[in-house]
C-alpha positions in Angstrom: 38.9 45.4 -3.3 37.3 45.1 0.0 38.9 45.3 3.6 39.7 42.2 5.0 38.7 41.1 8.5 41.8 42.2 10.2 41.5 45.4 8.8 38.0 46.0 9.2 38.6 45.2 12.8 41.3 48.0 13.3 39.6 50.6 11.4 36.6 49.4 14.0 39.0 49.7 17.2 40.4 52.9 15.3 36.5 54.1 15.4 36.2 53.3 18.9 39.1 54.8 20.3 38.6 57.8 19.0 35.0 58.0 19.7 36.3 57.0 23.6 38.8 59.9 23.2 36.3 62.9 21.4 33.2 61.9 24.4 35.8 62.1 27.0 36.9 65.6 26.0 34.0 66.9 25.5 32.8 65.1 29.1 35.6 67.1 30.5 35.2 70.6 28.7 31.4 70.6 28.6 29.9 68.6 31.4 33.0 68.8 34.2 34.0 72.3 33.1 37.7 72.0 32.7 38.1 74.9 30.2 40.7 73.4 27.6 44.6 74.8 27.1 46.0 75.3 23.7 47.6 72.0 23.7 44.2 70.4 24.8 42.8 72.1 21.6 45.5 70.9 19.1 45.5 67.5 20.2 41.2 67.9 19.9 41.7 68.9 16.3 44.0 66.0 15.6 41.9 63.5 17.0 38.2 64.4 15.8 38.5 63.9 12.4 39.5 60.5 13.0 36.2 59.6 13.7 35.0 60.8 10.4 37.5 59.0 8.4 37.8 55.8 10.3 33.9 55.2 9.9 34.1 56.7 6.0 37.5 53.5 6.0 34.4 51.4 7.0 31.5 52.1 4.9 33.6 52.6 1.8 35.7 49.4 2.6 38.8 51.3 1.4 41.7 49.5 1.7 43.9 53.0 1.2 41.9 54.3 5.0 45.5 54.5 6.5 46.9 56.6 4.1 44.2 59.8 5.2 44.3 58.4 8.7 48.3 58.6 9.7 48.8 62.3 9.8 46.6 63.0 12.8 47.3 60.4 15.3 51.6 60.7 14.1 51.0 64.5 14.8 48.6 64.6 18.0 51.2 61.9 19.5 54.4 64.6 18.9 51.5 67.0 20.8 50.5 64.2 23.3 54.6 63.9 24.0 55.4 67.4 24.1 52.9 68.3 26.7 53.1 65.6 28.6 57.0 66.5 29.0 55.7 69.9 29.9 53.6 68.3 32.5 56.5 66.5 34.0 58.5 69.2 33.9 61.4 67.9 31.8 60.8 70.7 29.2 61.1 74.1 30.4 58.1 76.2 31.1 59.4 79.4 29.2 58.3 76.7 26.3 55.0 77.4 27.3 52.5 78.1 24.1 49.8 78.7 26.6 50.4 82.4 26.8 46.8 83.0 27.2 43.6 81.8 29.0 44.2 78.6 30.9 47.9 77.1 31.5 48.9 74.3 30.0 50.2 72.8 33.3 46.5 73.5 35.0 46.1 69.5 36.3 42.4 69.1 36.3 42.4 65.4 36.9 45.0 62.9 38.0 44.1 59.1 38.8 46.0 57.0 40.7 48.2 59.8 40.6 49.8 59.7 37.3 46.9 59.2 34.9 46.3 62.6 33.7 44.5 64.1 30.4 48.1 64.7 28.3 48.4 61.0 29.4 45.5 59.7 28.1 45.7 61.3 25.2 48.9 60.0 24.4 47.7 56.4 25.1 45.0 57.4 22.5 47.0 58.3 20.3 49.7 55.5 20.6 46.5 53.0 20.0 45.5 54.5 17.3 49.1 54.0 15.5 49.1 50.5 16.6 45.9 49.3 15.2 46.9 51.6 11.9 50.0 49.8 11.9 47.7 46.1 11.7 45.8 48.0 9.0 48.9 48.5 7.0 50.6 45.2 7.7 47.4 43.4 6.7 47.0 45.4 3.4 50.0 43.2 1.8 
């Protein structure tokens, strides 16, 4: 059974965002520098594979795409939340996983003063469970 149109369109948005969200880190690790925390890299190996099996959803026109799909953006939102908490200082920093190499409260980049990288990554990551949630609500 093939995808409909609303569900080919949030697998495509699904595609996008996470293409937006795997340039921009590496932008920031490779071409800006910003060496990544351990948080940084959990929420990175959430988030790639979505690419892969957002554009597989699309070739394949399987219907089923949200069912390999929720795991990682569910998961790298819990990350997304917990460091972004950290960030703002309403979880303690003796909760700290970065033990080693770069802190997980290093603020690289802050626009407009409250857009940071945990941020964005969170809004990634909440898009992402949005447009699964069309998927799913369309697959009926």
């Amino acid at each position: 059974m093939e995808l409909t149109k609303v569900q080919k369109n949030a697998l495509y948005a699904i595609l996008a965002i996470s293409i937006l969200g795997t340039l921009g880190s590496l932008f920031f690790s490779e071409i800006m520098k910003y060496a990544p925390c351990s948080l940084c890299w959990y929420q990175r190996i959430l988030l790639y594979p979505i690419v892969l099996i957002s554009a597989t959803g699309i070739v394949l026109n399987d219907r089923n795409a949200y069912k390999y799909l929720f795991l990682f953006p569910v998961l790298g939102m819990f990350v997304a939340i917990f460091h972004n908490l950290l960030y703002l200082g309403a979880i303690s920093e003796s909760l700290l996983p970065c033990t080693e190499g770069v802190s997980c409260l290093t603020k690289y980049f802050e626009l407009w003063g409250f857009i940071t990288l945990p941020l964005l990554s969170l809004l990634g990551f909440t898009a992402i469970i949005f447009f699964l949630a069309i998927f799913k609500r369309s697959n009926k």
